[in-house]
N, CA and C atoms as a LAMMPS dump frame, in Angstrom:
ITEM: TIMESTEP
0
ITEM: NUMBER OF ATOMS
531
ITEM: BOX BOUNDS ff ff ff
-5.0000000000000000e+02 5.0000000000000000e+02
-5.0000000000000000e+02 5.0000000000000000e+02
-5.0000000000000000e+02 5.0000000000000000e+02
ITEM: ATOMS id mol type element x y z
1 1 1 N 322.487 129.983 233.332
2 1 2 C 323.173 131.131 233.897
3 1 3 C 322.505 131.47 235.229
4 2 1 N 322.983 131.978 236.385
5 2 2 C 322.858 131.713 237.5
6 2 3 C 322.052 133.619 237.163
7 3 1 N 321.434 133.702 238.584
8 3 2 C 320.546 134.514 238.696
9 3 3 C 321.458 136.319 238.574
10 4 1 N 322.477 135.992 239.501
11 4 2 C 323.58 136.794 239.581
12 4 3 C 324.385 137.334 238.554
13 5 1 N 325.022 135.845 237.791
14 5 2 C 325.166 136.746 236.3
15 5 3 C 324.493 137.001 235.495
16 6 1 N 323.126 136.894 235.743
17 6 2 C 321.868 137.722 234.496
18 6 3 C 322.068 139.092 234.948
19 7 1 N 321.988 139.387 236.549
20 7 2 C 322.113 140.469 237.031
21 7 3 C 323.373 141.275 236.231
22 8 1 N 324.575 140.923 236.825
23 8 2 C 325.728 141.654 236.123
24 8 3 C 325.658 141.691 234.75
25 9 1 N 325.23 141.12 234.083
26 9 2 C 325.361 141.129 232.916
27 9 3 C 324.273 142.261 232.355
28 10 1 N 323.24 142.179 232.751
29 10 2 C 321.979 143.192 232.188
30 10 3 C 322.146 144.537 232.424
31 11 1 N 323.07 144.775 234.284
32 11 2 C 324.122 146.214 235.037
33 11 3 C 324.891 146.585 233.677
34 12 1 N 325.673 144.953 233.159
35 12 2 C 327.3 145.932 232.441
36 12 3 C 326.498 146.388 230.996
37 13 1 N 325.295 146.064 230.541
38 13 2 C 324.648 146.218 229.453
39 13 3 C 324.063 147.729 229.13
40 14 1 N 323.201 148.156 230.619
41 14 2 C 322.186 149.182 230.755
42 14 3 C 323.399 150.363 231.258
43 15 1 N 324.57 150.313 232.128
44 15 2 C 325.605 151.131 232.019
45 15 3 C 326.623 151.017 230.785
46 16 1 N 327.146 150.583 229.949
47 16 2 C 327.211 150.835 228.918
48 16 3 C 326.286 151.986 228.037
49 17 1 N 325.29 151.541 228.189
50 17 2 C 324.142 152.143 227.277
51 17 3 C 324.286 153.764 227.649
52 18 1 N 323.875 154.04 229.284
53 18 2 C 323.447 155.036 229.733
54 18 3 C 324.776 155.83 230.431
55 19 1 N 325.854 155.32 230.344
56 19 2 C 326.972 156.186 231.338
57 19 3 C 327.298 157.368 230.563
58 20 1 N 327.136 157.563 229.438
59 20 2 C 328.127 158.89 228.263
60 20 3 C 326.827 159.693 228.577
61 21 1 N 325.742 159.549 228.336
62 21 2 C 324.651 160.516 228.667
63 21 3 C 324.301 160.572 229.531
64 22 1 N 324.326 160.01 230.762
65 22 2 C 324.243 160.574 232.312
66 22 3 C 325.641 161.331 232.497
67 23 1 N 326.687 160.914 232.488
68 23 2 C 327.545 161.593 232.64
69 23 3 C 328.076 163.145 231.832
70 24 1 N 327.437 163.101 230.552
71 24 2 C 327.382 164.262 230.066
72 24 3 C 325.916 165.397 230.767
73 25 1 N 324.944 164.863 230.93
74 25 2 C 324.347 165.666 231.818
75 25 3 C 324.464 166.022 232.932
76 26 1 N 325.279 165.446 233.708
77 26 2 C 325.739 165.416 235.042
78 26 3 C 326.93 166.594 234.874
79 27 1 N 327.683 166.598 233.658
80 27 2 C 328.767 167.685 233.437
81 27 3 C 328.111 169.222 233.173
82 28 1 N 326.716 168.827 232.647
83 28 2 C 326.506 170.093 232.017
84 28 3 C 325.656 171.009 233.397
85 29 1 N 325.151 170.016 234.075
86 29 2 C 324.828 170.717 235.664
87 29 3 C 326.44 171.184 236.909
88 30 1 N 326.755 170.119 236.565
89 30 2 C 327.846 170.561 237.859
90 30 3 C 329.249 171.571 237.541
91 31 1 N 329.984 171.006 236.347
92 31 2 C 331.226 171.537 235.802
93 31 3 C 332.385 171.214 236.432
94 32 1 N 332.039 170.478 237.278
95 32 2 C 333.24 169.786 238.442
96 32 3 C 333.144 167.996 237.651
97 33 1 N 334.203 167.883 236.957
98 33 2 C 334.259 166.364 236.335
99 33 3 C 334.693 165.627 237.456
100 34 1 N 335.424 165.595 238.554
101 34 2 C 335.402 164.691 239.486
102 34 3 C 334.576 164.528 240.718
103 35 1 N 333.757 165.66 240.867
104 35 2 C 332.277 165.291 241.679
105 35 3 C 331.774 165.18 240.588
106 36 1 N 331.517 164.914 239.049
107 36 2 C 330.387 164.609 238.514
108 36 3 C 330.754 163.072 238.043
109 37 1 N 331.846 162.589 237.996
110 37 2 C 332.243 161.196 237.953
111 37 3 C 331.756 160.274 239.545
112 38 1 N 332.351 161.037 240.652
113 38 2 C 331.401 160.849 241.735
114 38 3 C 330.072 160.5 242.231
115 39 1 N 329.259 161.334 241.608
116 39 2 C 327.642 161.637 241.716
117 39 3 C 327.663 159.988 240.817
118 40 1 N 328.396 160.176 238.914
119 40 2 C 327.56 159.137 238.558
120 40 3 C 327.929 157.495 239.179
121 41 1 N 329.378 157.783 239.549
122 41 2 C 329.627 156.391 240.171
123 41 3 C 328.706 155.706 241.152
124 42 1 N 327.96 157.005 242.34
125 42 2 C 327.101 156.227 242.824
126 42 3 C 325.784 156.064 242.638
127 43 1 N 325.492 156.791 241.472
128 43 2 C 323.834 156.747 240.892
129 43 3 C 323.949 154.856 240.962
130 44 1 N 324.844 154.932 239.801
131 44 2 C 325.373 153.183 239.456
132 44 3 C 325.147 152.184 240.44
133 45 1 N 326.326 152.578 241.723
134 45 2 C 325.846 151.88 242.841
135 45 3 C 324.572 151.61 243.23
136 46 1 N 323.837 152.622 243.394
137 46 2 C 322.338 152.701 244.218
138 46 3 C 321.743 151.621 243.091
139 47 1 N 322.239 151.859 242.082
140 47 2 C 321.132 151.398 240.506
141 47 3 C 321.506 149.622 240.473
142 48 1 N 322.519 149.633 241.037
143 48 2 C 322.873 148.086 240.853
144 48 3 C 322.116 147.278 242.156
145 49 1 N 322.39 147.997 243.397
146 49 2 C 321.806 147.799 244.503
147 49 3 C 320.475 147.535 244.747
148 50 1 N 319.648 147.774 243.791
149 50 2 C 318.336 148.234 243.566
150 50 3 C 317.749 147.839 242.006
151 51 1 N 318.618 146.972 241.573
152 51 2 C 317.912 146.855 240.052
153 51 3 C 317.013 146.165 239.983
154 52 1 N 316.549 144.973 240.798
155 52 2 C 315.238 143.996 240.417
156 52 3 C 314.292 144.804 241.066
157 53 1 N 313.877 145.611 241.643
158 53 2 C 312.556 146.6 242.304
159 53 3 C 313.1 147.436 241.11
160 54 1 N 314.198 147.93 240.814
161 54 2 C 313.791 149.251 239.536
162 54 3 C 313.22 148.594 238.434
163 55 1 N 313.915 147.312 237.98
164 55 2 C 313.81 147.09 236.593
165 55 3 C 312.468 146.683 236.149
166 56 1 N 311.252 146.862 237.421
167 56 2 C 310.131 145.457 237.414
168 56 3 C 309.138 146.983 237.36
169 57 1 N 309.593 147.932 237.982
170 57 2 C 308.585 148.874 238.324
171 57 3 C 308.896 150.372 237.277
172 58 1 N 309.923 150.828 237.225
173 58 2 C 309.576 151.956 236.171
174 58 3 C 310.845 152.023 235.3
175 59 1 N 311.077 152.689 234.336
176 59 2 C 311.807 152.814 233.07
177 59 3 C 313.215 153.077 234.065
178 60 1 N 314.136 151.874 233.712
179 60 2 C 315.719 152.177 234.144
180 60 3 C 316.06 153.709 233.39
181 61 1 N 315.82 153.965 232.442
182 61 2 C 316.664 155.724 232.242
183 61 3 C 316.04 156.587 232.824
184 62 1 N 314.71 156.145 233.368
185 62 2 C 314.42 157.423 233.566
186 62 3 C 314.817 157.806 235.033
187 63 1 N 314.589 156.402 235.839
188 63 2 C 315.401 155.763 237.302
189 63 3 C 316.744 156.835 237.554
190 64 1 N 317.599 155.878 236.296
191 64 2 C 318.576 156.981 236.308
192 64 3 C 318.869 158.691 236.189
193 65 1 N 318.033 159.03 235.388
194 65 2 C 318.188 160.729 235.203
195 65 3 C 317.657 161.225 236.472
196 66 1 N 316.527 160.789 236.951
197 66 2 C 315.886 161.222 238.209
198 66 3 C 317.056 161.103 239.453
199 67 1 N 317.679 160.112 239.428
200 67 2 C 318.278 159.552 240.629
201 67 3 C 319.649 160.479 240.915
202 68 1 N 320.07 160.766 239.448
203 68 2 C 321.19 162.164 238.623
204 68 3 C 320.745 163.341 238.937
205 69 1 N 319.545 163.703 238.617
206 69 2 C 319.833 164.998 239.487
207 69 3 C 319.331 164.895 240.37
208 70 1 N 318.467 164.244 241.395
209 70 2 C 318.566 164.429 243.026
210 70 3 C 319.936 164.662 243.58
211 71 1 N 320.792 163.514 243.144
212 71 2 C 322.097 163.7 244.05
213 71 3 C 322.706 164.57 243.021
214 72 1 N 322.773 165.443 242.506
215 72 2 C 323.47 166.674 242.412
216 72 3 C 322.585 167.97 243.011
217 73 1 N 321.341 167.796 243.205
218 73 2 C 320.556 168.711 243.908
219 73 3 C 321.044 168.417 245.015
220 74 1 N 321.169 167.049 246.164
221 74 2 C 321.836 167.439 247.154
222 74 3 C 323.047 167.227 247.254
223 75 1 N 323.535 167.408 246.17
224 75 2 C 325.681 167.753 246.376
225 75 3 C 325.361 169.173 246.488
226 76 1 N 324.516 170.063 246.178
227 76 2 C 324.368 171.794 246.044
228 76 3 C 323.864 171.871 247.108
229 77 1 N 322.969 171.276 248.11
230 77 2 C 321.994 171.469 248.938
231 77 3 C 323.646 171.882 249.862
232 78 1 N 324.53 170.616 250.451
233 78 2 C 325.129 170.143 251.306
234 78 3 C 326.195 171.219 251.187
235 79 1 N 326.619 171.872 249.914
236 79 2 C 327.34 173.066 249.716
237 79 3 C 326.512 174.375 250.196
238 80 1 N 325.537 174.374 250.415
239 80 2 C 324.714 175.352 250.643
240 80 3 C 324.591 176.454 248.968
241 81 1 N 324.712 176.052 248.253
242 81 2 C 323.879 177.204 247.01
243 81 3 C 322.795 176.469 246.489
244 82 1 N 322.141 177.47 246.14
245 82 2 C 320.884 177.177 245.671
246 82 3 C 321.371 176.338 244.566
247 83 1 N 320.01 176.077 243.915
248 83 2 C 320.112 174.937 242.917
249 83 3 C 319.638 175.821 241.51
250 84 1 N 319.529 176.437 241.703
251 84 2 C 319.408 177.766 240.75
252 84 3 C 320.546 179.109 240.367
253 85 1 N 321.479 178.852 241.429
254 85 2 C 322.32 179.681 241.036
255 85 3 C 324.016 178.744 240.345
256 86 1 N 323.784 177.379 239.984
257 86 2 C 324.58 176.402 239.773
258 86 3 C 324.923 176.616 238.286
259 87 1 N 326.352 176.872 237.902
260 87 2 C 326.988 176.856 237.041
261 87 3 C 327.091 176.207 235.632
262 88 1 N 326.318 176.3 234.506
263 88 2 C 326.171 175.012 233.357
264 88 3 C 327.57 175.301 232.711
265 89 1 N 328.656 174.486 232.572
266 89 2 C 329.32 174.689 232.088
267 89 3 C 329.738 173.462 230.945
268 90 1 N 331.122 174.097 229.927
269 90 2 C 331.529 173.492 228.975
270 90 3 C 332.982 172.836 229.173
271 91 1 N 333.744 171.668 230.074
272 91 2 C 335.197 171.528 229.947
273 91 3 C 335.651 171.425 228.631
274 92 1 N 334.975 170.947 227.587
275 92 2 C 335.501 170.451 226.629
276 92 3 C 336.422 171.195 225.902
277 93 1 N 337.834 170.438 225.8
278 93 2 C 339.054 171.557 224.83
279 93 3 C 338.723 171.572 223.304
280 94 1 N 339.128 172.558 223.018
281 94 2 C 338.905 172.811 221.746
282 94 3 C 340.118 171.821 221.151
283 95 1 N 339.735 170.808 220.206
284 95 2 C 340.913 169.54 219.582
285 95 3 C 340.98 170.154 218.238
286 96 1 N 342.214 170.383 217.968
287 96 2 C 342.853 171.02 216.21
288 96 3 C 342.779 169.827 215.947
289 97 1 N 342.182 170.103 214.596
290 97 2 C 342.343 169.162 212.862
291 97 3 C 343.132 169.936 212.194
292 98 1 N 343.857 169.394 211.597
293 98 2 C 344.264 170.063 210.462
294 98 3 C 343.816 169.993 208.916
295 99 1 N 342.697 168.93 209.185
296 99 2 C 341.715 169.189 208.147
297 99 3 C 340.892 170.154 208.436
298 100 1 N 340.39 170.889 209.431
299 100 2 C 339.196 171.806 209.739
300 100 3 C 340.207 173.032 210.283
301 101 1 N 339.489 174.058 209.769
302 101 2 C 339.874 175.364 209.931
303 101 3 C 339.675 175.723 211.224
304 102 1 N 340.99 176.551 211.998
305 102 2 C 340.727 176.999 213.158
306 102 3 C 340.008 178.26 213.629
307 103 1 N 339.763 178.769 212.685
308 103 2 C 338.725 180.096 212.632
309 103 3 C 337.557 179.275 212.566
310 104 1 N 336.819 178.521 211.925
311 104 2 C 335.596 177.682 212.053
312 104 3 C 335.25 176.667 213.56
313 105 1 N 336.787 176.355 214.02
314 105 2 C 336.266 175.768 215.191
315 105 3 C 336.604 176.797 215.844
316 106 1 N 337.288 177.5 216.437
317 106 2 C 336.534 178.577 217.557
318 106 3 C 335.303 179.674 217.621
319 107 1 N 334.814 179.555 216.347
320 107 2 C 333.356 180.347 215.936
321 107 3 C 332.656 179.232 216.438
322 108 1 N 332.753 177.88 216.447
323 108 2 C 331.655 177.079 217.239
324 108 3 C 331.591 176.86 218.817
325 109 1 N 332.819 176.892 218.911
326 109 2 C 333.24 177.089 220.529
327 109 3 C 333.034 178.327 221.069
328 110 1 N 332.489 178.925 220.369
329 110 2 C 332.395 180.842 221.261
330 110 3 C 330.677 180.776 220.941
331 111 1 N 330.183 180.094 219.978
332 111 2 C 328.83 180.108 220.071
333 111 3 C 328.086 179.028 220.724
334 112 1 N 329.156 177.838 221.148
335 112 2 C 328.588 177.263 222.243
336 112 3 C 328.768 177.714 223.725
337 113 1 N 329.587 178.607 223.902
338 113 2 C 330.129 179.274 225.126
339 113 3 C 328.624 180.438 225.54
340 114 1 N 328.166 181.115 224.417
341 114 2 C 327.375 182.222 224.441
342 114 3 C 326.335 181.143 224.844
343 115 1 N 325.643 179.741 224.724
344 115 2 C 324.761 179.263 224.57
345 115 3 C 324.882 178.409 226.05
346 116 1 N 326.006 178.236 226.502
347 116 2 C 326.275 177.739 228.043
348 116 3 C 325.912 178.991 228.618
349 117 1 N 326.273 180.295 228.352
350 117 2 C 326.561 181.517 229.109
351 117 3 C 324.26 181.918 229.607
352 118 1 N 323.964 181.962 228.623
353 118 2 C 322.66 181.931 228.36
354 118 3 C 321.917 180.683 229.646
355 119 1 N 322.45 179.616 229.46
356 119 2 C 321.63 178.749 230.044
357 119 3 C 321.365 178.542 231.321
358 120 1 N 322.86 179.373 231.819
359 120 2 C 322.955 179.684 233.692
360 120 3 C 322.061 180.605 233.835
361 121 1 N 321.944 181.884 232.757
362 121 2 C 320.812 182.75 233.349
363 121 3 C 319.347 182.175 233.528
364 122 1 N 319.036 180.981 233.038
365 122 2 C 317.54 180.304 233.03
366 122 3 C 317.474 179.569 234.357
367 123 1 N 315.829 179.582 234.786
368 123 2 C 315.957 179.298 235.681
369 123 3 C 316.383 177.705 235.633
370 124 1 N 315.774 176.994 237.213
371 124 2 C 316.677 175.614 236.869
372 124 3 C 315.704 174.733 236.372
373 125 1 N 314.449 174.658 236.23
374 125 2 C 313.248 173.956 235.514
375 125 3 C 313.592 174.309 234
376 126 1 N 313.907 175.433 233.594
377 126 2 C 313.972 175.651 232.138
378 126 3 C 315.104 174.894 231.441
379 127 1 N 316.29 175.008 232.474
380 127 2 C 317.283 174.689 231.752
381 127 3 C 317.511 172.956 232.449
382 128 1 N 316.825 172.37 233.11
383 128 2 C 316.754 170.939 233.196
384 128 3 C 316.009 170.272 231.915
385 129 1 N 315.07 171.356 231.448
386 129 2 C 314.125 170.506 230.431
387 129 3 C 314.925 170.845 229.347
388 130 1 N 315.929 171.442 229.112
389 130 2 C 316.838 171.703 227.657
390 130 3 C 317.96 170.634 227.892
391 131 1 N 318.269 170.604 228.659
392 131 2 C 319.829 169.741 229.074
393 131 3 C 319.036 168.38 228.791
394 132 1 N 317.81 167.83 229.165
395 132 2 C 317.734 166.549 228.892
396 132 3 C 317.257 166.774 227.583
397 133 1 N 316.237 167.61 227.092
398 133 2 C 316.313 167.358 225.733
399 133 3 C 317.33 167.103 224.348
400 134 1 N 318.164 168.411 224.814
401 134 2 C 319.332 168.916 224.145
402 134 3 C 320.397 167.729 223.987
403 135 1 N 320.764 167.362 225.286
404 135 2 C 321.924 166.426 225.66
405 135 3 C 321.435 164.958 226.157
406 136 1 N 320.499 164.898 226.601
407 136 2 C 319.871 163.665 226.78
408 136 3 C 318.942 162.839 225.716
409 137 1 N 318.566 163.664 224.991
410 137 2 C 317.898 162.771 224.39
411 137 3 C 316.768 162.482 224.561
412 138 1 N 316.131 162.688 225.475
413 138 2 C 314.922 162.223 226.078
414 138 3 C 313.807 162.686 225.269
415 139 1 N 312.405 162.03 225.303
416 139 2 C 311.491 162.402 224.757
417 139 3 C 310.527 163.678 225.433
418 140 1 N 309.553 164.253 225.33
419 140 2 C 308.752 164.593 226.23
420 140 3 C 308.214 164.288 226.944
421 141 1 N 307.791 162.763 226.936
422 141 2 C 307.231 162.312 227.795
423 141 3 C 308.282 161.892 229.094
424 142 1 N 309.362 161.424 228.534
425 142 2 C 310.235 160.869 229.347
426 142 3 C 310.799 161.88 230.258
427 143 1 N 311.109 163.47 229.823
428 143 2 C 311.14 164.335 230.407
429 143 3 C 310.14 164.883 231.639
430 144 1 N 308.663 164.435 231.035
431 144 2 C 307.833 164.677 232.681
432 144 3 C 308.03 163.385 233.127
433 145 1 N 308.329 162.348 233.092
434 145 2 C 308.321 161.494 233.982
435 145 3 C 309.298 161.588 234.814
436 146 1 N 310.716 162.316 234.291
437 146 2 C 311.698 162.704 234.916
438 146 3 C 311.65 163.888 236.046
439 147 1 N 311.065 164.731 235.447
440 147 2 C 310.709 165.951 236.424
441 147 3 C 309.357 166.189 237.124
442 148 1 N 308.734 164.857 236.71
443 148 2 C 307.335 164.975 237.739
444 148 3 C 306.459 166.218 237.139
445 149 1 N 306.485 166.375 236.056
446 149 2 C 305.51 167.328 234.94
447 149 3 C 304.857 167.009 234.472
448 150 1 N 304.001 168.059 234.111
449 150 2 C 302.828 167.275 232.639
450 150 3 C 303.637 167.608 231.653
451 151 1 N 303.464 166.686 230.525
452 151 2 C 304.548 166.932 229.291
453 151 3 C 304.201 167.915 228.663
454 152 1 N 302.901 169.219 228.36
455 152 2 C 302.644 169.967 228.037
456 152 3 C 303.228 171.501 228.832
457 153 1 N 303.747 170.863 230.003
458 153 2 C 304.608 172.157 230.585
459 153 3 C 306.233 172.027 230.075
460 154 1 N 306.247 170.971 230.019
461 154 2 C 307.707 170.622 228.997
462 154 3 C 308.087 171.226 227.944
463 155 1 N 306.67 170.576 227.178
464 155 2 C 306.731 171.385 225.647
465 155 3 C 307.082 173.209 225.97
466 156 1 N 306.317 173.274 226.893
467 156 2 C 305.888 174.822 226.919
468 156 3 C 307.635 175.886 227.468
469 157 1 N 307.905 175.177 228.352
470 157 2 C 309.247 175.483 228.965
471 157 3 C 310.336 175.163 228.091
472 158 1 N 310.465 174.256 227.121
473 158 2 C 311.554 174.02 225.837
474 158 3 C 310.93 175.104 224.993
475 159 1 N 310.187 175.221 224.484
476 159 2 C 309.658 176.144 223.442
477 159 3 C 310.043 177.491 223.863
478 160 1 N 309.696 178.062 225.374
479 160 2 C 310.022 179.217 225.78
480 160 3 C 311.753 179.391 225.965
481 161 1 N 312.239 178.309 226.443
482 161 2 C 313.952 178.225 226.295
483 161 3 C 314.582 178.354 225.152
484 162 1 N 313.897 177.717 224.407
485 162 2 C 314.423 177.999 222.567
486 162 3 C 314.278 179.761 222.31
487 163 1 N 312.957 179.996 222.588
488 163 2 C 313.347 181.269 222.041
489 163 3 C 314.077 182.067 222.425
490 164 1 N 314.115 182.021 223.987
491 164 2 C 314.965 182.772 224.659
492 164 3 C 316.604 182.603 223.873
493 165 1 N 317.094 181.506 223.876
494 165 2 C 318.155 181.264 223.191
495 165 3 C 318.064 181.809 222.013
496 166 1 N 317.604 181.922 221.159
497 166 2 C 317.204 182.366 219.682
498 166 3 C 317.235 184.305 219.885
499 167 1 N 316.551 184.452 220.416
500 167 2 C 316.476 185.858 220.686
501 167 3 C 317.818 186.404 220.888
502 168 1 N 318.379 186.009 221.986
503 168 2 C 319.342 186.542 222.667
504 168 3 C 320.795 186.421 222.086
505 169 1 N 320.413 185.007 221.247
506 169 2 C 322.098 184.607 220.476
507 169 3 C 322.033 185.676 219.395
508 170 1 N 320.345 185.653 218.501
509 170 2 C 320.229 186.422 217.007
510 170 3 C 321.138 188.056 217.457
511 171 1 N 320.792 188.787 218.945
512 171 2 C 320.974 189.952 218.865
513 171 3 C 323.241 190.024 218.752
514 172 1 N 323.168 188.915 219.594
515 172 2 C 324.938 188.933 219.525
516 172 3 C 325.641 189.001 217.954
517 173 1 N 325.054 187.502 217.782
518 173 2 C 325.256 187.555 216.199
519 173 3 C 324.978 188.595 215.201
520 174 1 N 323.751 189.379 215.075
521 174 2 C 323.415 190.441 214.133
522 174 3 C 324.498 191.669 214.621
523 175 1 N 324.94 191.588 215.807
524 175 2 C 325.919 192.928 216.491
525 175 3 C 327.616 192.894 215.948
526 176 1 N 327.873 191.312 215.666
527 176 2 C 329.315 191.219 215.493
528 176 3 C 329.537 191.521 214.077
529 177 1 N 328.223 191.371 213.152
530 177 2 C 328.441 191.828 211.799
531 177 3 C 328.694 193.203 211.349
């Protein structure tokens, strides 16, 4: 096999792998699905452009998450808003079963709404280290390697985001009863 299709082939392998979770983190920062299909189309590019220096020197996901939010930090830069006052949002429609009760799925959709609503108020370090945990998957470690942290400020900033979430959802919830 020629050098080229090891290349494409290892690209259509490692995007497979990584496009649903870059692209779902990429949704949960921007809320714009066609600049966030954008952003990831050319993470890809740069990533294909660049795969034998990435693949030799540091972890392809993490390449990628890093490379994900720079260029949505400067899609915000180039709009001029801060990168802190950026929108976490949810497109996802609520899909009827008619095996599952529709009072049960909009009690999950209004408590994931309260839990998006929550996450814009955090700053953007807090709620980068939840979005990759939460939605990415990532480990702690993989998280400071991503954000250029010690993983003990990770821990410390998820732990403080949890409660905040915990606190703030318990008082909604204990109020609607």
């Amino acid at each position: 096999m020629s050098e080229v299709t090891k290349n494409i082939v290892e690209f259509t392998l490692i995007y497979n792998q990584q496009k649903t979770k870059l692209y779902n983190y990429a949704r949960k920062m921007l809320g714009d699905m066609m600049m966030c299909e954008d952003i990831i189309q050319n993470v890809f590019e740069k990533f294909f452009e660049n795969m034998n220096s990435i693949r030799n020197s540091e972890r392809v996901d993490v390449w990628l998450y890093t490379t994900t939010r720079n260029a949505i930090y400067a899609y915000y830069r180039t709009k001029k808003i801060r990168v802190d006052q950026f929108n976490v949002v949810d497109t996802d429609e609520i899909e009827i079963d008619s095996s599952v009760k529709l009072e049960e799925e909009l009690e999950s959709k209004e408590l994931h709404e309260m839990v998006m609503n929550e996450l814009e108020k955090l700053d953007v370090e807090q709620r980068d280290v939840f979005l990759l945990k939460e939605y990415g998957d990532f480990s702690y470690k993989e998280i400071s390697e991503v954000m250029k942290i010690d993983e003990n400020l990770v821990k410390s900033r998820l732990y403080k985001t949890r409660q905040r979430l915990i606190a703030k959802l318990s008082k909604v919830i204990l109020n609607e009863r």
